[in-house]
C-alpha atoms as one frame of an Amber mdcrd trajectory, in Angstrom:
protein
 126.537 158.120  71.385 128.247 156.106  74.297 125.682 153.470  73.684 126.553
 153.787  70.210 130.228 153.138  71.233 129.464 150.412  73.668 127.848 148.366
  70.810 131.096 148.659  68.080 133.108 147.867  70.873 131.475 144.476  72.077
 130.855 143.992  68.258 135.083 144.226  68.047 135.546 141.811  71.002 132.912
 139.598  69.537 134.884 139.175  66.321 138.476 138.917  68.099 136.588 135.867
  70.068 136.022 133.985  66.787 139.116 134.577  65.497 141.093 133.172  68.790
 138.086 130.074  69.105 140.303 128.229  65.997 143.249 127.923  68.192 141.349
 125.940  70.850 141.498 123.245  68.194 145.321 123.746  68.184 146.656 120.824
  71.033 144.587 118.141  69.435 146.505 119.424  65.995 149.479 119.128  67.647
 148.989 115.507  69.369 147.310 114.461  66.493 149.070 115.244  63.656 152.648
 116.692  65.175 152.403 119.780  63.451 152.414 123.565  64.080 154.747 122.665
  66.942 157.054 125.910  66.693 153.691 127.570  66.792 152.610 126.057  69.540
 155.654 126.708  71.260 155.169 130.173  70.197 151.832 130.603  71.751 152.975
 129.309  74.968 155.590 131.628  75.543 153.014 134.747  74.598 150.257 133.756
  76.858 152.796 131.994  80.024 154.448 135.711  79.892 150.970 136.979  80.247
 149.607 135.495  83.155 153.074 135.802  84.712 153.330 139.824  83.974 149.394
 139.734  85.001 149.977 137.826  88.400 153.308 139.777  89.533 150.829 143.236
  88.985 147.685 141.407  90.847 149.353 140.400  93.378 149.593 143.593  95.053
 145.908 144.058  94.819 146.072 141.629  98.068 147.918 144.122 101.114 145.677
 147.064  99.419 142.625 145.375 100.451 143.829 144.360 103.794 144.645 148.017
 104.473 141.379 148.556 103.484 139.864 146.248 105.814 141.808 147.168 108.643
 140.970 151.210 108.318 137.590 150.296 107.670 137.421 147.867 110.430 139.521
 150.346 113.052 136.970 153.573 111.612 134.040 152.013 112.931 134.949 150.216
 115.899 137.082 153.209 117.497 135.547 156.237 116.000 131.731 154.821 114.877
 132.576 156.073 111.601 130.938 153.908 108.777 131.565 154.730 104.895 129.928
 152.477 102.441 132.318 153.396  99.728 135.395 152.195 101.977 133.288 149.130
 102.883 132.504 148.516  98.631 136.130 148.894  98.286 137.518 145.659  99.861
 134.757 143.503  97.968 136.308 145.254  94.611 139.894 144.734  95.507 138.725
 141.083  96.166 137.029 140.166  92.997 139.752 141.533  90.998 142.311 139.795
  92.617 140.020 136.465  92.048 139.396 137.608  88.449 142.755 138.172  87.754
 144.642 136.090  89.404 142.739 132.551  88.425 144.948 132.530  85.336 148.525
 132.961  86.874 147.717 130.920  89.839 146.495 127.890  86.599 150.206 128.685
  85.425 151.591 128.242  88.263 150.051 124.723  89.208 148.035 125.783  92.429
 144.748 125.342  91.535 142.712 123.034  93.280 142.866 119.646  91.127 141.724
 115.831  92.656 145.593 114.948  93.669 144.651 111.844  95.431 144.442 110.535
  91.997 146.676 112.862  89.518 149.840 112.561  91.851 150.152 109.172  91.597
 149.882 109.327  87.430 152.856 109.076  85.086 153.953 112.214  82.939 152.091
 110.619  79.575 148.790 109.946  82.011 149.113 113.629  83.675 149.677 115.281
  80.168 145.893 113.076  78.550 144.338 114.093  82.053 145.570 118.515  81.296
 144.448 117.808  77.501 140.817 115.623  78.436 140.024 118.336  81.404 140.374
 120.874  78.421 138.429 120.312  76.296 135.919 118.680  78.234 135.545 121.235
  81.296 137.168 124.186  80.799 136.949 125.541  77.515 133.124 124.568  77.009
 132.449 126.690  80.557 134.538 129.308  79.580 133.025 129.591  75.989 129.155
 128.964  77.398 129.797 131.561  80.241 131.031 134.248  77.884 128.295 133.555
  75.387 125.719 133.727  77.928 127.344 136.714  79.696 127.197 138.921  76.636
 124.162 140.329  77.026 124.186 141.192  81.147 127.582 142.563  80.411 126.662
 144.873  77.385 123.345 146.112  79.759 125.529 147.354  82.536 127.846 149.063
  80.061 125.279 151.031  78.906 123.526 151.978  81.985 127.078 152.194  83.631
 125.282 150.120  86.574 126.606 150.860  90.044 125.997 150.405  93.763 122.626
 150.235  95.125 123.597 151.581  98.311 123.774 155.242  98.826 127.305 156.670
  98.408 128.251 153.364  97.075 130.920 152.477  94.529 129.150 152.841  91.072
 130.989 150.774  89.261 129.073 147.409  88.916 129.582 147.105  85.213 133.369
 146.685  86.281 133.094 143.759  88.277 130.714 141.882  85.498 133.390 142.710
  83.248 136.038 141.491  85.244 133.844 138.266  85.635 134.380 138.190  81.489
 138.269 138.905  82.002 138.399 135.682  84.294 136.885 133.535  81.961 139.001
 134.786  78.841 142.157 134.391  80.965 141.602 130.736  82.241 140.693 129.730
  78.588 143.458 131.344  76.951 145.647 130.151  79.980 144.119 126.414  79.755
 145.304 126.211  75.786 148.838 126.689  77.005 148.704 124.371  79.416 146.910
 121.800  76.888 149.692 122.688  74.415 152.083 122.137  76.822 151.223 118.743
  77.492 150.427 118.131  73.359 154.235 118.810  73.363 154.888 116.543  75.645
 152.993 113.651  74.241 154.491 113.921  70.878 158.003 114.148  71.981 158.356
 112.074  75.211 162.159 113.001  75.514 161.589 117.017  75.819 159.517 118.025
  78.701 157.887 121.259  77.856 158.352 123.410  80.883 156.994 127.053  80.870
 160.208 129.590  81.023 157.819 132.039  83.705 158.150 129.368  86.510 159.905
 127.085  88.389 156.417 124.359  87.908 155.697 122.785  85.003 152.586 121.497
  83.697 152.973 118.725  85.657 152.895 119.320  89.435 156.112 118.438  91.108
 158.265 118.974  88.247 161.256 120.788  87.521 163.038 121.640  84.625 165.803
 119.562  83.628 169.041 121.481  83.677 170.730 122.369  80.269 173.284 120.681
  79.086
């Protein structure tokens, strides 16, 4: 029966993924043709509050594992004690944090990008280089990884995979879902940012600055102040 449950649910998520995959058309609509710009605007806002909710949350996942560490580390060194479960527990805390926090840290314009080159571009050339990377990295990785993933994902579910170790953490069908989670979270974050700079293409006057932060799609930018 949980098998049984497993199955309607990825069949739900697989049919909530085809339904969102239209909208990864939706920046070349908007430099394109200039329409569906309210929508776009729309969009942005949902998905920049989002991430932002998602990193403020996450972000705390970082001094629990360090505590973790540190006990861990001070339990074996001072008392020879050695749990496998506490030890499991950091490398959890980490990949969550990763998993989760790839999206808000895309928001926030710390990623790791080639700024040799990109810092020295003009707004219109920044905005084609956020719209090219796009749709020519990031959404066909994201969509091939998740495609791919289905099947490794669904087999873990089912056998509710877990440590190999002895007195491990069984919950390795959590962190191959959480791989899953990254992936939907950088593409969903990447069409904001590739709406973002749509916006800004069209209408060379109005920067489009996200509302959540203080960066804009464009590194080293700051919001103009309202008149």
């Amino acid at each position: 029966m949980f098998s049984g449950g497993i199955d309607v649910l990825g069949e739900a998520l697989q049919f909530i993924g085809w339904a969102f995959l239209p909208l990864v058309l939706l920046p070349g609509v908007v430099l394109l043709m200039g329409v569906g710009k309210a929508f776009a605007r729309a969009i942005i806002s949902v998905i920049d509050s989002f991430s932002t909710l998602t990193g403020e949350i996450i972000k705390w996942v970082m001094p629990f594992m360090v505590v973790s560490v540190v006990i861990a580390v001070f339990a074996l060194s001072i008392y020879g004690i050695s749990s496998i479960w506490w030890d499991e527990s950091a490398i959890y805390l980490h990949a969550v944090g990763i998993c989760l926090g790839a999206a808000p840290t895309y928001l926030a314009g710390q990623h790791v990008k080639v700024d040799i080159f990109f810092e020295k571009m003009d707004d219109r050339a920044r905005a084609l280089v956020e719209i090219g990377g796009f749709y020519t990295l990031l959404a066909p990785v994201c969509i091939v990884v998740l495609w791919r993933s289905q099947s490794f994902v669904s087999f873990a579910w089912q056998s509710l995979e877990g440590s190999t170790n002895s007195g491990g953490i069984k919950g390795i069908y959590i962190l191959k879902t959480a791989l899953c989670v990254l992936f939907i979270m950088l593409l969903i974050q990447g069409l904001s940012v590739a709406l973002r700079a749509a916006l800004r293409l069209r209408d060379s006057q109005q920067a489009e600055f996200s509302p959540h932060t203080d960066i804009a799609f464009l590194p080293n930018s700051k919001p103009e102040a309202s008149e």
